[in-house]
C-alpha positions as CSV (number, residue, x, y, z in Angstrom):
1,X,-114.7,-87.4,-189.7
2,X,-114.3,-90.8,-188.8
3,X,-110.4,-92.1,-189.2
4,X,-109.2,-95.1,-191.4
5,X,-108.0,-98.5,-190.1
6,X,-104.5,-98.2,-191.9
7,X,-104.4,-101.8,-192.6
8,X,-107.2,-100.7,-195.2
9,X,-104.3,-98.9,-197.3
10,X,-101.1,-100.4,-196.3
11,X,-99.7,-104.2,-196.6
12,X,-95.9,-106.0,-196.0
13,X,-95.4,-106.3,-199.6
14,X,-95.5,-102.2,-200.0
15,X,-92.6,-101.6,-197.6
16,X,-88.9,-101.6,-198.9
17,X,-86.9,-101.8,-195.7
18,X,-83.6,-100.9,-197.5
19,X,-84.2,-98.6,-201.1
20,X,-80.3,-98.0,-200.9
21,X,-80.5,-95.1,-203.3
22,X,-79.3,-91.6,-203.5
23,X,-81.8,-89.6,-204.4
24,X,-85.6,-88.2,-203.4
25,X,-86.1,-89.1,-207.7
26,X,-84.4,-92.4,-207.1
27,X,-86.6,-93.2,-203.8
28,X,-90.0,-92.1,-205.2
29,X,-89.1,-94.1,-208.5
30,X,-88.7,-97.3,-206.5
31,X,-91.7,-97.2,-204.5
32,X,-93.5,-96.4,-208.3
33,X,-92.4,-99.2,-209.1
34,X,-92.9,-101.3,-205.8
35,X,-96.8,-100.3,-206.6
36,X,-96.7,-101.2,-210.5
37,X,-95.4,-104.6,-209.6
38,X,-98.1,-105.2,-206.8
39,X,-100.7,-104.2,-209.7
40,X,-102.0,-100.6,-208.2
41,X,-101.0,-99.1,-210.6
42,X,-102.8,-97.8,-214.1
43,X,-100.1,-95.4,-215.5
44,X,-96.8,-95.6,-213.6
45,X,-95.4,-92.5,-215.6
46,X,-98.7,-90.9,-214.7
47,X,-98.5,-91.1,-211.2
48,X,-94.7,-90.4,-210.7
49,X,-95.4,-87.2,-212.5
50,X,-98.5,-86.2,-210.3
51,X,-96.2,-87.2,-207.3
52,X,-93.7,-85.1,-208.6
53,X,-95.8,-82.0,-209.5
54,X,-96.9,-82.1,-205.6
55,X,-93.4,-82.2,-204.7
56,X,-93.2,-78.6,-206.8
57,X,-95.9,-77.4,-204.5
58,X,-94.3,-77.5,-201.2
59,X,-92.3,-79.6,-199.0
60,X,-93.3,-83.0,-198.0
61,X,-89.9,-84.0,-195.7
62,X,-92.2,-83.5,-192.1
63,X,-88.8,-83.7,-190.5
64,X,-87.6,-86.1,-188.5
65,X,-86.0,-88.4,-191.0
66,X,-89.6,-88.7,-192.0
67,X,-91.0,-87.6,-196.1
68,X,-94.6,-87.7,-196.6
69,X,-94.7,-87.3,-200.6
70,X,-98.0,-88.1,-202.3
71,X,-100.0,-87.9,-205.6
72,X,-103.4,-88.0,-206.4
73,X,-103.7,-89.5,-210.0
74,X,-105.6,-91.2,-212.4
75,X,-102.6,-93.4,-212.7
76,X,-103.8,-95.0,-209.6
77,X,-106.3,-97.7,-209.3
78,X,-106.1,-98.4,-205.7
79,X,-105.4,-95.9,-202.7
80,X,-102.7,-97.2,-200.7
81,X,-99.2,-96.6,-199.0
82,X,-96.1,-97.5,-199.8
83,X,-93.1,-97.0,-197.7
84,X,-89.1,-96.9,-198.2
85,X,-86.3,-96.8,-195.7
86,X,-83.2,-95.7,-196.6
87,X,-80.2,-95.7,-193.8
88,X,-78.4,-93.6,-195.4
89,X,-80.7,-90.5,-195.8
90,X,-81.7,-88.3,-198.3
91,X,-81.6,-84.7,-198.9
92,X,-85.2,-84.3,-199.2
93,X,-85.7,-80.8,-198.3
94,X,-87.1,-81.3,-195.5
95,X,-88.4,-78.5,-193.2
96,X,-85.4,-79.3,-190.0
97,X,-82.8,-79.7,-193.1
98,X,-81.8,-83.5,-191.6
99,X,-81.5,-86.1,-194.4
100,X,-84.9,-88.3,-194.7
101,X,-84.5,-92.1,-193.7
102,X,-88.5,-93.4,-193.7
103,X,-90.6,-92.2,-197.4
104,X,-94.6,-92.6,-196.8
105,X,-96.3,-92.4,-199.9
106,X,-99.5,-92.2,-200.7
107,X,-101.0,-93.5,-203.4
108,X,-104.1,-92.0,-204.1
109,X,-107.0,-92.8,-206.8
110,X,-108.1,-89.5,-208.2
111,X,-111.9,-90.5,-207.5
112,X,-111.1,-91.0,-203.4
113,X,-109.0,-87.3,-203.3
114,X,-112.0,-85.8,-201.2
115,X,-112.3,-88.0,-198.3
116,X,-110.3,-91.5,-197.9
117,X,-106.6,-89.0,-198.9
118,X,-107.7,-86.7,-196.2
119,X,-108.3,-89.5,-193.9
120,X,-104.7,-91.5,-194.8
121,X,-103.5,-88.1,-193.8
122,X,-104.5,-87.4,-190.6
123,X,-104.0,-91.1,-189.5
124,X,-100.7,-91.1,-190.7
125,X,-99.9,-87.5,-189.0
126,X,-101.7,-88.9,-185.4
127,X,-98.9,-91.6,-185.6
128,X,-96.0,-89.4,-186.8
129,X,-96.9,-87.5,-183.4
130,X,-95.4,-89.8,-181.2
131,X,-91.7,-89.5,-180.9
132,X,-91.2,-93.3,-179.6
133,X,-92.8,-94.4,-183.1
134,X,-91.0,-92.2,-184.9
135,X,-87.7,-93.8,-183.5
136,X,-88.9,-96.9,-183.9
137,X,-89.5,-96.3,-187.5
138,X,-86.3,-95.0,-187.9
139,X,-84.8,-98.2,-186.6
140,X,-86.6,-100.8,-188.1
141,X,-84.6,-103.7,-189.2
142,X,-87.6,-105.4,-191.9
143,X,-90.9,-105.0,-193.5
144,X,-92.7,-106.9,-190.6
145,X,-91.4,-104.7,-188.1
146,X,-92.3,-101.5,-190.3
147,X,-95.8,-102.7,-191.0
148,X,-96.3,-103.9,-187.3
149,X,-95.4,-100.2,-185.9
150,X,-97.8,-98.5,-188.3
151,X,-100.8,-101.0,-187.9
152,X,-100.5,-102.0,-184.2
């Protein structure tokens, strides 16, 4: 299976380099709405729920200071990514029990669940592989620098 170009799915105006919130509810509700406002979004409510329902499934902190949560919905009228930092960390979960700083979700349009989500995946797991990038990530200062490190 041939990978994605993450550039297909991800953009500068998706990334929140500072969520400042408390919460894993408060962080995925603020990227929701990051991708309402950027108009990829059908059903906001819709999606959140489907996100959340996944979260009920099984853990999505990778570890790391890194969260992976993700919904496939037909709230969603575009697949794409949307990423949060949050300096402070969050109790996520996650499976090394450290508090998550970097949330990667996906975003993904019920009709593409087959093969582009599987693809986002993989992509996104070949660059959470490399410990340098995962630092990096970490210490990202703004959306450029965030996007540049995923799509370089």
């Amino acid at each position: 299976m041939e990978l994605i170009d993450i550039r297909e799915v991800i953009n500068q105006e998706l990334i929140i380099e500072e969520l400042n919130v408390e919460t894993k509810l408060e962080a995925l509700q603020a990227l929701v709405n990051l991708l309402d406002t950027q108009g990829y979004l059908i059903d906001p409510e819709e999606f959140l729920n489907d996100v959340l329902l996944r979260e009920e499934e099984g853990v999505t902190g990778l570890g790391e200071g890194i969260a992976i949560p993700h919904g496939k919905s037909d709230g969603v009228n575009k697949t794409v990514i949307a990423i949060g930092k949050n300096k402070k960390g969050i109790d996520w979960g996650s499976v090394d029990e450290e508090l998550v700083e970097v949330i990667i979700l996906f975003a993904v349009k019920k009709t593409d669940e087959t093969t582009l989500h599987i693809k986002m995946l993989q992509k996104v797991a070949i660059l959470l592989s490399d410990e340098e990038l995962l630092y990096k990530l970490r210490n990202a200062a703004t959306n450029l620098e965030i996007y540049e490190l995923l799509t370089e």
